[in-house]
Backbone as CSV, one residue per row, in Angstrom:
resi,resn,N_x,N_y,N_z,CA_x,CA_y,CA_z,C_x,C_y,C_z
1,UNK,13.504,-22.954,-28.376,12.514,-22.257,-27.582,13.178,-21.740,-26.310
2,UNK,12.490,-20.856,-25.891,12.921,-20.021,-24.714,12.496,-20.379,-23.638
3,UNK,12.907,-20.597,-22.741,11.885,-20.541,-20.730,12.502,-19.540,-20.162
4,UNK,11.069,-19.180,-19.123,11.535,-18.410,-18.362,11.164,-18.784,-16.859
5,UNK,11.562,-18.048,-15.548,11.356,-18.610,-14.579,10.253,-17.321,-14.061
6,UNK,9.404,-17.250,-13.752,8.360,-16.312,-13.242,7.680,-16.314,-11.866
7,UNK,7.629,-15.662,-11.130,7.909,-15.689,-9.915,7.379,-14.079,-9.253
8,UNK,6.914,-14.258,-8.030,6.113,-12.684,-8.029,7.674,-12.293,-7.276
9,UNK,7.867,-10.693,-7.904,8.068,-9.488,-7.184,7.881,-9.013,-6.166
10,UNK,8.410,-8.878,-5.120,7.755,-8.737,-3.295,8.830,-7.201,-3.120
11,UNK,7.934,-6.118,-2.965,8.751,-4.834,-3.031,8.304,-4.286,-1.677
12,UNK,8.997,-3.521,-1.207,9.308,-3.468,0.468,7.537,-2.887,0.825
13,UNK,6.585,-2.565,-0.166,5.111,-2.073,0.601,4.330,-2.904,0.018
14,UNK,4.161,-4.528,0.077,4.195,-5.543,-0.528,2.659,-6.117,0.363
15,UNK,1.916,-6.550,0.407,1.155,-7.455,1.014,1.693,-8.682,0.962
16,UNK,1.148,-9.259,2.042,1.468,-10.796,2.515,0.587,-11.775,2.667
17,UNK,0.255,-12.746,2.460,-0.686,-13.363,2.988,-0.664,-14.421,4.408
18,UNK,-1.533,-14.774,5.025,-1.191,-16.183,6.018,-2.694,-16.842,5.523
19,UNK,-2.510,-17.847,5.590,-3.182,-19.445,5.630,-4.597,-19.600,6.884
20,UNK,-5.804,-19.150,6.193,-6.799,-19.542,7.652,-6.912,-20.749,7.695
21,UNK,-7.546,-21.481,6.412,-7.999,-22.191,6.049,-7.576,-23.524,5.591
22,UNK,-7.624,-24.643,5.462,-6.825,-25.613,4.511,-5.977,-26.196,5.257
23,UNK,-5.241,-26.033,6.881,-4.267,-25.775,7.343,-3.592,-27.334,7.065
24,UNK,-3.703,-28.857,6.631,-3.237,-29.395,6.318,-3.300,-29.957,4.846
25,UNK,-3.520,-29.277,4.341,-3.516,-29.185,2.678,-1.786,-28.638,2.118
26,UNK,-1.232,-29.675,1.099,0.009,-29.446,0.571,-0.580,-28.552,-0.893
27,UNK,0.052,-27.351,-0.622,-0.523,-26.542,-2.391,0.771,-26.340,-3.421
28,UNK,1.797,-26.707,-2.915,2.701,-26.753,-3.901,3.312,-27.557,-4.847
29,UNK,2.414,-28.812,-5.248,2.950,-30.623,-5.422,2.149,-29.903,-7.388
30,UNK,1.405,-29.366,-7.401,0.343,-28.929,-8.818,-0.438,-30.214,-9.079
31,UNK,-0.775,-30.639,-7.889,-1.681,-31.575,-7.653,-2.611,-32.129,-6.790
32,UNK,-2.854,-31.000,-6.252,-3.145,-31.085,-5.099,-4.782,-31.141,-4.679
33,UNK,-5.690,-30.713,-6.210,-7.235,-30.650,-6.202,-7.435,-31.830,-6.212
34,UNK,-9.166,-32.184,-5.628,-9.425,-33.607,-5.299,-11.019,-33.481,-5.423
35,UNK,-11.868,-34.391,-5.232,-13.054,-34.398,-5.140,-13.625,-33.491,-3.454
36,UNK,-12.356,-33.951,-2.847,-12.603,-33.569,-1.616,-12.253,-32.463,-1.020
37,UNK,-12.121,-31.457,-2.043,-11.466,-30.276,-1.549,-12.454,-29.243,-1.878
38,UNK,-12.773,-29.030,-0.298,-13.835,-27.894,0.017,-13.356,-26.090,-0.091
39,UNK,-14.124,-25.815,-1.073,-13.624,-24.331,-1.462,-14.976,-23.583,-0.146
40,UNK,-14.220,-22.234,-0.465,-13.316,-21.569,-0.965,-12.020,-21.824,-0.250
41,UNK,-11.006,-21.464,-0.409,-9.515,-21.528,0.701,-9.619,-20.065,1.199
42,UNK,-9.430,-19.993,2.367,-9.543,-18.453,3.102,-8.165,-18.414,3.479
43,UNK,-8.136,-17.227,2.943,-6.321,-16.546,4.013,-6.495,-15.031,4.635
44,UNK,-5.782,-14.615,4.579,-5.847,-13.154,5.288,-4.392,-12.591,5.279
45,UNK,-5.335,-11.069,4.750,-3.737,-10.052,5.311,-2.895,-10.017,6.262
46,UNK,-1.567,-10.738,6.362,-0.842,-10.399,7.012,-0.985,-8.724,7.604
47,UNK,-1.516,-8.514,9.124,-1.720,-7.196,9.775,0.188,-6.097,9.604
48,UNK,0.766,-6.727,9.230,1.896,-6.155,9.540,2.384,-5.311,8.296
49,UNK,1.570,-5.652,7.142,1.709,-5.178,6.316,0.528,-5.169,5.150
50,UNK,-0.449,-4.406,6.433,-1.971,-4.519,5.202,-2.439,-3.621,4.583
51,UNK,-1.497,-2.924,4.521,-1.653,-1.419,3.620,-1.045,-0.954,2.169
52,UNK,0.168,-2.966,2.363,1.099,-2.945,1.512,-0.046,-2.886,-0.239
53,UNK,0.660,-2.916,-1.448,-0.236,-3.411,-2.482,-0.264,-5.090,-2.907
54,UNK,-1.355,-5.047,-3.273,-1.921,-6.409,-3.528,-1.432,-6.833,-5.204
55,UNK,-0.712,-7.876,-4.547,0.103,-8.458,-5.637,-1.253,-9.490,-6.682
56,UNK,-0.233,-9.164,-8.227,-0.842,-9.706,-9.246,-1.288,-11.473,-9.010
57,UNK,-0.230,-11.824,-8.660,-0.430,-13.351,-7.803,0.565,-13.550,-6.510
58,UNK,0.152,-14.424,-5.717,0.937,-14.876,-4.714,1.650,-16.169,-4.889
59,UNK,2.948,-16.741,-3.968,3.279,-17.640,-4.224,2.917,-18.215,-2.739
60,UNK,2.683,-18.308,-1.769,2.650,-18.175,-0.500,1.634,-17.842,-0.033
61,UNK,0.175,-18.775,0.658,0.434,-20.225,0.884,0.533,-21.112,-0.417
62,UNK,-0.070,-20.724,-1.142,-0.649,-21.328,-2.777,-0.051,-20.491,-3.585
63,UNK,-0.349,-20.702,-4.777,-0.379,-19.880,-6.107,-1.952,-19.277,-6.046
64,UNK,-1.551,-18.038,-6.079,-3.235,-17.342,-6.200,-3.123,-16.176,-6.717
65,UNK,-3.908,-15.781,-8.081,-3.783,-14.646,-8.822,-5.136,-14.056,-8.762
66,UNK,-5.189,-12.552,-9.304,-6.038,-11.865,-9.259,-7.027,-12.900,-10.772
67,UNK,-8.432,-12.607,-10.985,-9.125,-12.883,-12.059,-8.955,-12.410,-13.333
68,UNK,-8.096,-11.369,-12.829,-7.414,-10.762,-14.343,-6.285,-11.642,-14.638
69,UNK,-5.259,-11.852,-13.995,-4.430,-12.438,-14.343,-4.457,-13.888,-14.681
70,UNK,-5.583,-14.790,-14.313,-6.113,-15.973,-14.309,-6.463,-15.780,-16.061
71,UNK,-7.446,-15.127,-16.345,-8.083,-14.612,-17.828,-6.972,-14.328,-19.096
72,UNK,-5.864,-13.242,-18.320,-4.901,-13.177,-19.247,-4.270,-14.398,-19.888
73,UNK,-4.155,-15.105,-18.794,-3.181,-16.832,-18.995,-4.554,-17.686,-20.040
74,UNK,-5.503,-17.175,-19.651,-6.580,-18.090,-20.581,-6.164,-17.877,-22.119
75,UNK,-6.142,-16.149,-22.176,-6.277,-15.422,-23.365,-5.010,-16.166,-24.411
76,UNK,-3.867,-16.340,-23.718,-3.119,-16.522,-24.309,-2.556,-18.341,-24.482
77,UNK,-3.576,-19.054,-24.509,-3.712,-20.181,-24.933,-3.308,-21.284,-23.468
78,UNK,-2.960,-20.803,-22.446,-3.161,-21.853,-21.326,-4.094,-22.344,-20.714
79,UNK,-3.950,-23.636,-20.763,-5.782,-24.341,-20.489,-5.064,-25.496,-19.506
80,UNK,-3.869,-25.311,-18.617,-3.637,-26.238,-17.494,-3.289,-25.888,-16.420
81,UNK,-4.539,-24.883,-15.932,-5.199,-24.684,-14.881,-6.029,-24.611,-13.871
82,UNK,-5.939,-25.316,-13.377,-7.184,-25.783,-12.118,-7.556,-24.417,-11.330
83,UNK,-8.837,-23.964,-10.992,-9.006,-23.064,-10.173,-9.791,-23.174,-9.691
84,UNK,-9.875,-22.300,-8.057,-11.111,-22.512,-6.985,-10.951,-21.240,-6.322
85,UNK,-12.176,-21.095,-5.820,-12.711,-19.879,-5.434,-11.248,-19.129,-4.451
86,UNK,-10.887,-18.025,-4.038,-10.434,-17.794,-2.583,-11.289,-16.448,-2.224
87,UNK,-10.847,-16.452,-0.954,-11.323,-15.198,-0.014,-10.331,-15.002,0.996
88,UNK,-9.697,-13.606,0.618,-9.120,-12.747,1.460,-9.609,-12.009,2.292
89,UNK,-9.373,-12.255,3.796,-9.897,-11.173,4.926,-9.160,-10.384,4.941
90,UNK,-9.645,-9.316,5.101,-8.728,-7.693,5.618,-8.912,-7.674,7.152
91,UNK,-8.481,-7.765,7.968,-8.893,-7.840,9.650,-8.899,-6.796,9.932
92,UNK,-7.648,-5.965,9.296,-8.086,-4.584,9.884,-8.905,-4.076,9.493
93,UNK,-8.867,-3.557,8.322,-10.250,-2.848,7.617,-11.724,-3.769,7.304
94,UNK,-11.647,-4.623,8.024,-12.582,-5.533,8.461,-13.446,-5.516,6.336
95,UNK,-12.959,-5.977,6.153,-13.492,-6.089,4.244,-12.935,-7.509,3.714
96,UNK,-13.920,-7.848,2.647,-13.136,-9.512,2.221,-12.779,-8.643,0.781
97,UNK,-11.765,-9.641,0.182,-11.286,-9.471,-1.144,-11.942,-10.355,-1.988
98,UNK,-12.749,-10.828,-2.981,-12.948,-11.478,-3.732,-12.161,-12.016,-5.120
99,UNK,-11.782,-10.875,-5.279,-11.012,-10.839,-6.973,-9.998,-11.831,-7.219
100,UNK,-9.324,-12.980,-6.485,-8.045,-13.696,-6.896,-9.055,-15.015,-6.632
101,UNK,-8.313,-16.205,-7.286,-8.281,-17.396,-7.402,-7.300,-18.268,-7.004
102,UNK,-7.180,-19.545,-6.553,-6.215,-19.964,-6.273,-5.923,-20.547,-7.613
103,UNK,-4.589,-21.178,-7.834,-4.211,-21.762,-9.425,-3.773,-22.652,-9.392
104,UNK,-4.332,-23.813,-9.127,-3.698,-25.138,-9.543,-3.206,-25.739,-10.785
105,UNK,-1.430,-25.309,-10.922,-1.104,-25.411,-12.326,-1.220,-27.084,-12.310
106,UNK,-1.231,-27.505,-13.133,-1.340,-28.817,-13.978,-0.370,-29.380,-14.422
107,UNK,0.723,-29.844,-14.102,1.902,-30.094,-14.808,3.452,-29.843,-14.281
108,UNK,3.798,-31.205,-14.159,4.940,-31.165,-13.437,6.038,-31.783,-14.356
109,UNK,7.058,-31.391,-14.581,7.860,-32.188,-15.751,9.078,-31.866,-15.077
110,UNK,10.019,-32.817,-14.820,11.597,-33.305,-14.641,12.332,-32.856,-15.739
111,UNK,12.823,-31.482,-15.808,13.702,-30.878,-17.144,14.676,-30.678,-16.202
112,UNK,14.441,-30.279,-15.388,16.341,-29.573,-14.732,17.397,-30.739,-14.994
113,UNK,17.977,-29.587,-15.313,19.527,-30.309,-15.972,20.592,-30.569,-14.589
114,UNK,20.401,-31.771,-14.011,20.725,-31.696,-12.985,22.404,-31.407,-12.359
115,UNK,22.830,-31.780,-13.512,24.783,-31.509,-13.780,25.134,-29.976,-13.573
116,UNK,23.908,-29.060,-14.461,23.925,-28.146,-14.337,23.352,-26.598,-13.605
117,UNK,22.366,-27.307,-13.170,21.571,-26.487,-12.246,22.078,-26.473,-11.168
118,UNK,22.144,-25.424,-9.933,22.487,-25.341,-8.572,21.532,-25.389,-7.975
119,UNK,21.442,-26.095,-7.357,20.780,-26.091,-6.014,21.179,-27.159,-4.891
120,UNK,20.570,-26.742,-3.706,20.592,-27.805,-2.316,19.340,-28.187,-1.640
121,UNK,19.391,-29.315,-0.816,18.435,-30.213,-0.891,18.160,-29.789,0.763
122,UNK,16.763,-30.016,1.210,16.245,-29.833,2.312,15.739,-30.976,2.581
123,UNK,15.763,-32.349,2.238,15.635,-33.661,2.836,15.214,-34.827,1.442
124,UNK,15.477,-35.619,1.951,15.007,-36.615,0.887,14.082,-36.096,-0.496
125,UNK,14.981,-35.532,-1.317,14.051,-36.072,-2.806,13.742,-34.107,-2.660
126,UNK,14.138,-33.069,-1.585,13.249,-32.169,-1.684,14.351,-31.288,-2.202
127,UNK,15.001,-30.474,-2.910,15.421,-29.911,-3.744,15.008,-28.224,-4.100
128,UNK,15.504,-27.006,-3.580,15.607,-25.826,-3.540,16.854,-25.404,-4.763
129,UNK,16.122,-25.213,-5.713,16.621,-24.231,-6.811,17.331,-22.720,-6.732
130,UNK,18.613,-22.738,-7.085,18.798,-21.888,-6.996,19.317,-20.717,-8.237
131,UNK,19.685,-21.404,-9.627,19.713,-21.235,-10.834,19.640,-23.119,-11.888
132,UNK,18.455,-22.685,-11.932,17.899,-23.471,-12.928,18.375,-23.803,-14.708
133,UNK,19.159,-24.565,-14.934,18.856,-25.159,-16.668,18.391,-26.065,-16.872
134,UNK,17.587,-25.556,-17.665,16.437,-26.854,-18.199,17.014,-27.230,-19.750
135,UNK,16.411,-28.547,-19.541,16.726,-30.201,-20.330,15.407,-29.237,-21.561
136,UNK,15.790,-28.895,-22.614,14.930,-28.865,-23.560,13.864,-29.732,-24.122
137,UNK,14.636,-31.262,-24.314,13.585,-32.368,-24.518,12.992,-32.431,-23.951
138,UNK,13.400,-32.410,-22.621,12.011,-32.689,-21.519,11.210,-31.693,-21.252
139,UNK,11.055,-30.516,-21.567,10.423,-29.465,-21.430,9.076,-29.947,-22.740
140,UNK,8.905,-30.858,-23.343,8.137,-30.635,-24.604,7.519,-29.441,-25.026
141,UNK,8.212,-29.055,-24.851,7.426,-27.581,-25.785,6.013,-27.007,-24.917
142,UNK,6.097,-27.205,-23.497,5.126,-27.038,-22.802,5.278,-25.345,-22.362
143,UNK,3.778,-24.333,-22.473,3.842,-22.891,-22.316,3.774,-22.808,-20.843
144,UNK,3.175,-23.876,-19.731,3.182,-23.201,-18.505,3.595,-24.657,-17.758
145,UNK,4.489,-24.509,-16.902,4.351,-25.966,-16.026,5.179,-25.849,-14.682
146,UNK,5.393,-26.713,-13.699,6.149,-26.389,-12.800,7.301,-27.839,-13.212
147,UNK,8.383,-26.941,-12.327,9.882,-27.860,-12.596,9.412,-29.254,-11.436
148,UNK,9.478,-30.358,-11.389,9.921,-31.270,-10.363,10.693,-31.421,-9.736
149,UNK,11.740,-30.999,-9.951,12.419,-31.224,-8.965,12.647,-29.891,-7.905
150,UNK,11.453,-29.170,-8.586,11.419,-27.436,-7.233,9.937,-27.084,-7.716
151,UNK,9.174,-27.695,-7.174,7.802,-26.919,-7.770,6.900,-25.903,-7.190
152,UNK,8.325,-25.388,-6.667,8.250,-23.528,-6.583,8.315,-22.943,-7.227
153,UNK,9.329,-23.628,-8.883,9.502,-23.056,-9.836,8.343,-23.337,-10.695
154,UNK,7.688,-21.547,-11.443,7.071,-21.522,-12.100,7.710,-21.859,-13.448
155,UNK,7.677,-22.253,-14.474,8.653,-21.749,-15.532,7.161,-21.554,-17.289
156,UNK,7.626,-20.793,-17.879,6.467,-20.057,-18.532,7.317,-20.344,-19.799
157,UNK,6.595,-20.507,-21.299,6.975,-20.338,-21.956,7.637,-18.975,-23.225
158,UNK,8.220,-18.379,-24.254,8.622,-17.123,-24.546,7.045,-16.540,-24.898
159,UNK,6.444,-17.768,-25.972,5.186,-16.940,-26.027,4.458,-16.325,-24.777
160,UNK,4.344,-16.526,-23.568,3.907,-16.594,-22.389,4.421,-15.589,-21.984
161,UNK,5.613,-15.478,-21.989,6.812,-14.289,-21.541,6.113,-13.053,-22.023
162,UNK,6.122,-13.076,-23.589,5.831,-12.009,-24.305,4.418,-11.054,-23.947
163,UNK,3.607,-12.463,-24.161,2.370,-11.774,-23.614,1.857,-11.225,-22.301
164,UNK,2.633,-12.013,-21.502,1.996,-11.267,-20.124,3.307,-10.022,-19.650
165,UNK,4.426,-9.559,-20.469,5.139,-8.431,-20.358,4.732,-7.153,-21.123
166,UNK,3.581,-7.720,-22.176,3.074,-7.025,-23.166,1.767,-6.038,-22.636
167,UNK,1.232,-6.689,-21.511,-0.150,-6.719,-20.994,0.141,-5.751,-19.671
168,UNK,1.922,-5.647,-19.219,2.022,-4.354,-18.606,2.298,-4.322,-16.741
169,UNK,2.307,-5.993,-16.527,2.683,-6.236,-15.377,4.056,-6.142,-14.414
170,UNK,3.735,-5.070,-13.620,5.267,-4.822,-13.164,5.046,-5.239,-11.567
171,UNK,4.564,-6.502,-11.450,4.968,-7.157,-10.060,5.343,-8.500,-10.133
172,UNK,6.046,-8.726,-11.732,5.851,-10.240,-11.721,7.367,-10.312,-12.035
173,UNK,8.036,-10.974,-11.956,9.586,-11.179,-11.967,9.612,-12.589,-13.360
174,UNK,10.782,-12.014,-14.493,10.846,-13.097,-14.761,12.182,-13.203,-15.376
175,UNK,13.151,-14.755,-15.131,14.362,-14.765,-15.636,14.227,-15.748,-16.812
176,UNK,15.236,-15.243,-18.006,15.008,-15.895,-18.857,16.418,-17.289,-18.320
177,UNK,15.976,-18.370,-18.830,16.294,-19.349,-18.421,17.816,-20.206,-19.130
178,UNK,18.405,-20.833,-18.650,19.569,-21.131,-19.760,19.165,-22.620,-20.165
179,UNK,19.486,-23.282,-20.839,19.025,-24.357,-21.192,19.904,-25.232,-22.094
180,UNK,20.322,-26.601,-22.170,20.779,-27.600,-22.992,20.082,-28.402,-23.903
């Protein structure tokens, strides 16, 4: 089987987001929903660039995709996703965005091949990827999950690959992955 690493595209007329809301909430652990977590999460256009286009998903503060792209991932057999409302302010053009979700993926699995993967560490246990090979066994044959030991890294499966390259998205970045 194939992985890939998927990851948004940020092209120089790009929107940005910042964080209103949540401000001590960790969204990158894919574990982070609770009984106690009051939706919606509010962010807002970065003013510096609010004219840029509005990306298919964000990685930054959260994972947050448009409702299309949430649906597509349904369509094509992923069901380990947590989601909750968001709302984007426009400050300048004084307008909210409704259409994205935040995405609490579900699933964290220890595949990086650690002999072989590069990366460097930003403190105890915290680990910045910089070319990824993944441990096949440990991947079980899973279509969407994040890496543990960088769960910045998205990593998607080929069926996954196929379909959401099929469906025509050109803001989403994805490397196919090397693996042992």
């Amino acid at each position: 089987m194939k992985y890939y690493l998927m990851a948004r595209k940020v092209r120089d007329n790009s929107t940005l987001l910042d964080q209103v809301s949540h401000e001590l909430t960790e969204f990158s652990t894919g574990s982070f929903f609770s009984k106690n977590f009051e939706s919606p999460l509010v962010v807002a256009l970065d003013e510096e660039f609010i004219h840029g286009e509005m990306a298919t998903f964000y990685l930054d503060p959260a994972v947050i995709g448009t409702k299309q792209f949430y649906q597509d991932l349904l369509d094509c057999g992923i069901d380990n996703i947590e989601v909750k409302p968001v709302v984007i302010n426009d400050p300048v053009n004084e307008r909210t965005i409704d259409d994205y979700v935040l995405l609490n993926i579900i699933g964290r699995i220890s595949c990086a091949n650690m002999e072989k993967t590069e990366c460097g560490t930003i403190g105890k246990g915290m680990h910045v990827v910089n070319k990824l090979v993944v441990n096949l066994e440990k991947a079980y044959n899973f279509d969407l999950f994040l890496v543990d030991e960088d769960t910045d890294c998205i990593i998607i499966s080929e069926k996954v690959y196929k379909y959401l390259t099929k469906k025509g998205y050109t803001d989403i970045y994805f490397e196919e992955l090397e693996h042992v």
